[in-house]
VOPAGU-2260 file (C-alpha; in pm, 1 decimal, decimal comma):
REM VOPAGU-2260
SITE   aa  ch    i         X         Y         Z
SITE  UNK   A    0    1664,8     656,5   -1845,7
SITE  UNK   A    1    1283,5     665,7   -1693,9
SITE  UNK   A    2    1241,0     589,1   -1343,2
SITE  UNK   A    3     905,6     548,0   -1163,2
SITE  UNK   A    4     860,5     473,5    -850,6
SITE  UNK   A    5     464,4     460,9    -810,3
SITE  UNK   A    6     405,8     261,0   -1149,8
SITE  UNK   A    7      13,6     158,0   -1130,5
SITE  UNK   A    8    -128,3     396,4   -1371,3
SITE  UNK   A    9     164,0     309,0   -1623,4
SITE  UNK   A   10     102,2     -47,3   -1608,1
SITE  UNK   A   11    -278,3      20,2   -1604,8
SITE  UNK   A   12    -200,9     214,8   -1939,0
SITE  UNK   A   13     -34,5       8,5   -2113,6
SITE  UNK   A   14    -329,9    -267,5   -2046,6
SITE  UNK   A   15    -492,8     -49,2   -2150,5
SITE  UNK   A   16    -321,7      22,3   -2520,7
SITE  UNK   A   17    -274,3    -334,1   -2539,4
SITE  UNK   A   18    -646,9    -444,0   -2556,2
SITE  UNK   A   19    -670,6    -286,1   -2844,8
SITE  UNK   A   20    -321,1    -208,2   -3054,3
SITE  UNK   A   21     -82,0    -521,5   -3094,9
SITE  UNK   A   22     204,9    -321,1   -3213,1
SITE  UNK   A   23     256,7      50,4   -3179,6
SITE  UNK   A   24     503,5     356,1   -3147,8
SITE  UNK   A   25     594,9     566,7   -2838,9
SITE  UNK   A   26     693,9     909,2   -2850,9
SITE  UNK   A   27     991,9     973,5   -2645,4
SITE  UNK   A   28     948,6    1354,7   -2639,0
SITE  UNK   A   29    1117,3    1700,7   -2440,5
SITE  UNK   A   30     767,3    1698,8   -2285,9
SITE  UNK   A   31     619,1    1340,8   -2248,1
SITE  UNK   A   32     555,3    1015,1   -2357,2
SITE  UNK   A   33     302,4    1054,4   -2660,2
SITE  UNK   A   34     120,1     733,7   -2792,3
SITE  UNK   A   35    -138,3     741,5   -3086,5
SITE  UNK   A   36    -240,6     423,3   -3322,9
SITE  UNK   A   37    -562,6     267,8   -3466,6
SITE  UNK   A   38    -662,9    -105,8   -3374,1
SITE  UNK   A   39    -619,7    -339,5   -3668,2
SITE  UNK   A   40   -1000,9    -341,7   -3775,4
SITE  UNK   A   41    -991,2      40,6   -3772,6
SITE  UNK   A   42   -1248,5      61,9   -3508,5
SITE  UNK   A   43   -1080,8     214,7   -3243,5
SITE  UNK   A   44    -823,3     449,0   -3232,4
SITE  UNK   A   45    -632,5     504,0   -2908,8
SITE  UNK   A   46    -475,1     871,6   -2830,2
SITE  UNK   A   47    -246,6     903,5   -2492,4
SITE  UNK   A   48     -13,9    1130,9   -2303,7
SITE  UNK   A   49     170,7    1171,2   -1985,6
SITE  UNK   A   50     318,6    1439,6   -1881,2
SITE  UNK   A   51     776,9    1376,7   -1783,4
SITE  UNK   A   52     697,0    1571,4   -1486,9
SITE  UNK   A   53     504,8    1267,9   -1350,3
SITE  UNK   A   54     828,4    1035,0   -1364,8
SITE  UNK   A   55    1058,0    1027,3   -1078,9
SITE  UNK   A   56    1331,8    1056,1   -1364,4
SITE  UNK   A   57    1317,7    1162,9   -1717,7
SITE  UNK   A   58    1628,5    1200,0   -1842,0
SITE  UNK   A   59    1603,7    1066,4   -2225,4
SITE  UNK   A   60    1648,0    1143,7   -2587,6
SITE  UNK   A   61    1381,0    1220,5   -2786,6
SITE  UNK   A   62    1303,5     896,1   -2937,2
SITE  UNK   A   63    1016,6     716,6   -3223,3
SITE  UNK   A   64     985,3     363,3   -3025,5
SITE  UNK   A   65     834,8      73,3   -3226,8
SITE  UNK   A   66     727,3    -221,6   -2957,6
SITE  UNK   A   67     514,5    -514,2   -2937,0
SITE  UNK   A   68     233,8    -369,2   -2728,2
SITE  UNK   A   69      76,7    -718,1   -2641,7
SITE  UNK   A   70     489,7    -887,5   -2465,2
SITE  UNK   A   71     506,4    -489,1   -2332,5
SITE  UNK   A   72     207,3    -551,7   -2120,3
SITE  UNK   A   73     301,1    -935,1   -2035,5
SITE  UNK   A   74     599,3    -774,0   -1855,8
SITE  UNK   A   75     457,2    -459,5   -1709,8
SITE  UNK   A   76     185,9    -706,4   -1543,5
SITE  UNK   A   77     519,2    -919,2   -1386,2
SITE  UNK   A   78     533,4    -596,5   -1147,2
SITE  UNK   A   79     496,8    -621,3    -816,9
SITE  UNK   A   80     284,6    -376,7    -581,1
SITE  UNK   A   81     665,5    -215,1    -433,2
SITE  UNK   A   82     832,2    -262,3    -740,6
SITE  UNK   A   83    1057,7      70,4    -858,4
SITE  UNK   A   84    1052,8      86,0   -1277,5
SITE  UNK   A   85    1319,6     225,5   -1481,4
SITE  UNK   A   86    1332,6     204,5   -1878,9
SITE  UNK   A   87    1572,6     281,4   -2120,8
SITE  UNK   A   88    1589,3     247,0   -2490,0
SITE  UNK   A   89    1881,3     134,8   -2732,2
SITE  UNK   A   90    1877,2     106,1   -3152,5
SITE  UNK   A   91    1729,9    -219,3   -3048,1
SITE  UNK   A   92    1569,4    -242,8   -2732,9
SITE  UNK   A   93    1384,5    -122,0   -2471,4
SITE  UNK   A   94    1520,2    -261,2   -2117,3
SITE  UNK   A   95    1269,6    -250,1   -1856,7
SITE  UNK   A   96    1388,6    -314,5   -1508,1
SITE  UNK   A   97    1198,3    -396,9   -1172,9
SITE  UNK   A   98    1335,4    -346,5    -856,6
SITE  UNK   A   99    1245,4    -419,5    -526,6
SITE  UNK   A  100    1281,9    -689,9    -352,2
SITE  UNK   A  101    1406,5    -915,9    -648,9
SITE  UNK   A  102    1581,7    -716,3    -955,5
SITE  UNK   A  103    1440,6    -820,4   -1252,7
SITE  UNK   A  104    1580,8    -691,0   -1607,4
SITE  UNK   A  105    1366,2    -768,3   -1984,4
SITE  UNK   A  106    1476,2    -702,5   -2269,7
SITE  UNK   A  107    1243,3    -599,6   -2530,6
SITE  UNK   A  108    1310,5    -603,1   -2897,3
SITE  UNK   A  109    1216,0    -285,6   -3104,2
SITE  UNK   A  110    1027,9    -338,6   -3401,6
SITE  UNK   A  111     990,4    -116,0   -3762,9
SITE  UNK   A  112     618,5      40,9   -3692,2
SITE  UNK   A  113     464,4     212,4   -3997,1
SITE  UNK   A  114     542,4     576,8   -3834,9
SITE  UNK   A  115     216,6     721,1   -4073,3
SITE  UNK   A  116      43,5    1025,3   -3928,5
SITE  UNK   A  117    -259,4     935,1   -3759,2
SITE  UNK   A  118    -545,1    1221,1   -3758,6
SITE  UNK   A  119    -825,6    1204,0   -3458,7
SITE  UNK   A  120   -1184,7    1258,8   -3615,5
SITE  UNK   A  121   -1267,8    1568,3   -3676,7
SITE  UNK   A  122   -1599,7    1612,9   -3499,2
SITE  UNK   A  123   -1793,5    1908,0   -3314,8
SITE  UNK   A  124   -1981,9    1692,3   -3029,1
SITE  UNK   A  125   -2363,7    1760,5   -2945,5
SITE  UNK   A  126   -2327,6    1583,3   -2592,2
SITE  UNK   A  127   -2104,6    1499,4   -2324,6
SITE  UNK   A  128   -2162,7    1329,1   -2028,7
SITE  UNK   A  129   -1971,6    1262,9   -1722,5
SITE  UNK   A  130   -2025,8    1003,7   -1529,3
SITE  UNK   A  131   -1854,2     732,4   -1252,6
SITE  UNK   A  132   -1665,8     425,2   -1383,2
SITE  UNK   A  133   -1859,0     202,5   -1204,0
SITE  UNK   A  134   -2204,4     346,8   -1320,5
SITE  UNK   A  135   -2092,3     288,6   -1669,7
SITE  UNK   A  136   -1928,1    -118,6   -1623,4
SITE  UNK   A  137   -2303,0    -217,8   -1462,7
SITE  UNK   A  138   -2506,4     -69,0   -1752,2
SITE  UNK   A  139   -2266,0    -216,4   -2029,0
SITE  UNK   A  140   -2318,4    -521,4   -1821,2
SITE  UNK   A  141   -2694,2    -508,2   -1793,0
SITE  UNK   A  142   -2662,0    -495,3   -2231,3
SITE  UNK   A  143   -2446,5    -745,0   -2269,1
SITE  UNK   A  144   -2725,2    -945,5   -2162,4
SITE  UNK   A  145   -2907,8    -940,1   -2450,2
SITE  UNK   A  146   -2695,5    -741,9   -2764,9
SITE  UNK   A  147   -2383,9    -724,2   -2938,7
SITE  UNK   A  148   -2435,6    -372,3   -2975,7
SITE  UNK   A  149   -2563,1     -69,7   -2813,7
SITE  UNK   A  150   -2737,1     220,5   -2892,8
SITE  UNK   A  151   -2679,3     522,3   -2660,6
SITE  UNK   A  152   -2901,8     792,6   -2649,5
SITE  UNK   A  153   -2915,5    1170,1   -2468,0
SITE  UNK   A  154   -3289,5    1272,9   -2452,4
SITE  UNK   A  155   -3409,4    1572,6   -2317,3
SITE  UNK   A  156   -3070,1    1603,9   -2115,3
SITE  UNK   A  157   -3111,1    1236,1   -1978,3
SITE  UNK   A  158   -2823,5     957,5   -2097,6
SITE  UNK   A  159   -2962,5     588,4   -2158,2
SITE  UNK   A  160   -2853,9     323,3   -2313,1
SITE  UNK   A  161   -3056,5      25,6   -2509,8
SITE  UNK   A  162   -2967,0    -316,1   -2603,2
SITE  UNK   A  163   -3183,5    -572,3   -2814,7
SITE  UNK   A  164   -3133,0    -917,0   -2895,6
SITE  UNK   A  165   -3345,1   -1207,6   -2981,9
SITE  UNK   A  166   -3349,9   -1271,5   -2586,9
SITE  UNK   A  167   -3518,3    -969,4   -2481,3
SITE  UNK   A  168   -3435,3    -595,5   -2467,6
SITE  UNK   A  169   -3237,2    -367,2   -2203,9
SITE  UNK   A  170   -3326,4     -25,2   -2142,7
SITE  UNK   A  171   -3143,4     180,6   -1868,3
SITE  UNK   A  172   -3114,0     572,5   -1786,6
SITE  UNK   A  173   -2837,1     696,1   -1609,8
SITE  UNK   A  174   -3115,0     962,6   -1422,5
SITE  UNK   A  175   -2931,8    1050,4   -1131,1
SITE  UNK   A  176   -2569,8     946,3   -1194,6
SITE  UNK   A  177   -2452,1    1113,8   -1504,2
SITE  UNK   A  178   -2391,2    1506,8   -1583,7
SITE  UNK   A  179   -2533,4    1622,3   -1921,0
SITE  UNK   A  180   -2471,4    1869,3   -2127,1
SITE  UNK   A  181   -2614,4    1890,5   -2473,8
SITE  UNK   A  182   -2677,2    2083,2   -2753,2
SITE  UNK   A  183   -2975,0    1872,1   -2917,9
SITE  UNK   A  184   -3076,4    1497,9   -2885,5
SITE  UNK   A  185   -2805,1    1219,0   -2958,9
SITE  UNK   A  186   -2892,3     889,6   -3064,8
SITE  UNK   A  187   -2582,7     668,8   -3195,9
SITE  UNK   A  188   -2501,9     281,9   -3198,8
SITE  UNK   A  189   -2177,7     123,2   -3083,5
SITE  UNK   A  190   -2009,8    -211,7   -3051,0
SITE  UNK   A  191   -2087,8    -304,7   -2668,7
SITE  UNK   A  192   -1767,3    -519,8   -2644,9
SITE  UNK   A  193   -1503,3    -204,7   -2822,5
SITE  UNK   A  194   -1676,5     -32,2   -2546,4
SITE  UNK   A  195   -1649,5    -259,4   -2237,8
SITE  UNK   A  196   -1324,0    -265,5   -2341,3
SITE  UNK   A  197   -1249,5      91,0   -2376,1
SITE  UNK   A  198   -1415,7     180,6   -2042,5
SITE  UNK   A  199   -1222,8    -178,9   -1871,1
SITE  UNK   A  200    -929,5     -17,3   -1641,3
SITE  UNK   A  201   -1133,3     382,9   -1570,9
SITE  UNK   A  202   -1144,2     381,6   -1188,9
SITE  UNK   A  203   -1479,7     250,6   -1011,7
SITE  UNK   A  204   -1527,8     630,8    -808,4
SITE  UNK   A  205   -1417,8     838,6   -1086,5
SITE  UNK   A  206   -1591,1     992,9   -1379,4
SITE  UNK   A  207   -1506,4     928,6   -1726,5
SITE  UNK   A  208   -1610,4    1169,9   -1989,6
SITE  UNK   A  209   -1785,0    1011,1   -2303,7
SITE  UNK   A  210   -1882,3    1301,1   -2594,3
SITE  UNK   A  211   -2140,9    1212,6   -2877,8
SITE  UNK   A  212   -2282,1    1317,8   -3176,9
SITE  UNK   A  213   -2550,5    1136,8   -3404,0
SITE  UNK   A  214   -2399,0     937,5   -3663,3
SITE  UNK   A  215   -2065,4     999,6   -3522,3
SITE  UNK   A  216   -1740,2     821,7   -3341,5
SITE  UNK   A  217   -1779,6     865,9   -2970,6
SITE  UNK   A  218   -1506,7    1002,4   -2795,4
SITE  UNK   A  219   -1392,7     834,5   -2403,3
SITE  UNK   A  220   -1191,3     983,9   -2202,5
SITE  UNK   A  221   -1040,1     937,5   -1837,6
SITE  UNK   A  222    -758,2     990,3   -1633,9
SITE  UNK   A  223    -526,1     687,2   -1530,9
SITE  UNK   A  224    -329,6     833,6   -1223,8
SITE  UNK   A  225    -181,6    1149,4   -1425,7
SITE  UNK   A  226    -195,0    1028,7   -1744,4
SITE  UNK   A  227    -465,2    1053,6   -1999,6
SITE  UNK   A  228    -613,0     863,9   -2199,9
SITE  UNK   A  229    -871,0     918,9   -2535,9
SITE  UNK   A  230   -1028,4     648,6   -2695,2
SITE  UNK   A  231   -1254,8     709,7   -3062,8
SITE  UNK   A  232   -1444,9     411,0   -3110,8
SITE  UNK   A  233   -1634,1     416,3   -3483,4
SITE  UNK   A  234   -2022,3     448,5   -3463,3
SITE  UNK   A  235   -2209,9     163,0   -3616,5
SITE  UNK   A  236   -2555,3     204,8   -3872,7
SITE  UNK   A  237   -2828,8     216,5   -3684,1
């Protein structure tokens, strides 16, 4: 049995997952619950953790957890803002229980999940930058006004970001609101919506960390409460 009392970040992770991996397996483990997959189109791959310590009650056997990621988050978002969550898994289930209150019990079917070892990309990045969730959603939304895609750039230790479409073109340099570090210049293209996506539920006032190479899967990273989550999202040819 898992019990968690302040449940926000778990439900904000498992939105998370979701927009990406319909079907996936948890890792029950003696220090955590691991989850690793790669979206169907093999675009993204999606790498989490959270530490037992962080649940009011972990008391549960280790465990390989096939679900349907995309009913998962239809009941996680049935929570309500006082809502206490406790889980448990069978040979066949996962029962997930809300209480407040109303009690509310679901019971969610396991599933057989291909259980094949999933490798992240092995990649020595040239540049990181850290910067605020909201900085990143306005600039994405500033390209999404004329591309599909997006090239991101680090140039003489400045981050930027350029769209193009037939509509026009959007240039935009994070001068004063992002921390670079970097090794050389960076210039890399991306699908703009993988990446609206990936950065979707990183808090507005906190940084997320995004590390790039040229020619290279970008690696995202943020913290949701106390968990962690790492997104790889495939580069595109420029």
């Amino acid at each position: 049995m898992i019990e968690l009392r302040q449940l926000e970040f778990w439900k904000r992770s498992i939105e998370a997952i979701s927009s990406f991996i319909p079907e996936g397996n948890f890792r029950f483990s003696e220090k955590g619950v691991y989850f690793k997959a790669i979206d169907p189109s093999q675009v993204v791959l999606v790498d989490y953790f959270v530490d037992k310590k962080y649940f009011d009650k972990y008391e549960i056997e280790p465990s390989f957890v096939g679900v349907d990621l995309t009913e998962f988050n239809k009941i996680m978002q049935r929570s309500l803002p006082n809502d206490k969550l406790m889980m448990d898994v069978s040979d066949a289930e996962m029962k997930i229980r809300f209480e407040s209150d109303l009690k509310r019990n679901f019971r969610l079917p396991l599933i057989d999940v291909s259980e094949e070892e999933i490798k992240t990309p092995d990649v020595t990045y040239e540049s990181t930058i850290e910067i605020n969730g909201s900085s990143m959603k306005e600039m994405l939304r500033d390209a999404s006004l004329f591309g599909s895609s997006i090239v991101l750039k680090v140039v003489d230790g400045k981050f930027a970001l350029e769209a193009k479409g037939s509509q026009g073109v959007m240039e935009s340099e994070a001068a004063r609101m992002a921390k670079v570090s970097s090794k050389k210049d960076v210039t890399a293209k991306f699908s703009l919506n993988f990446l609206q996506n990936i950065v979707k539920e990183a808090d507005m006032d906190k940084p997320l960390l995004i590390e790039l190479k040229s020619d290279a899967p970008m690696r995202v990273s943020y913290h949701l409460g106390n968990s962690r989550i790492v997104f790889y999202l495939a580069h595109m040819i420029l």
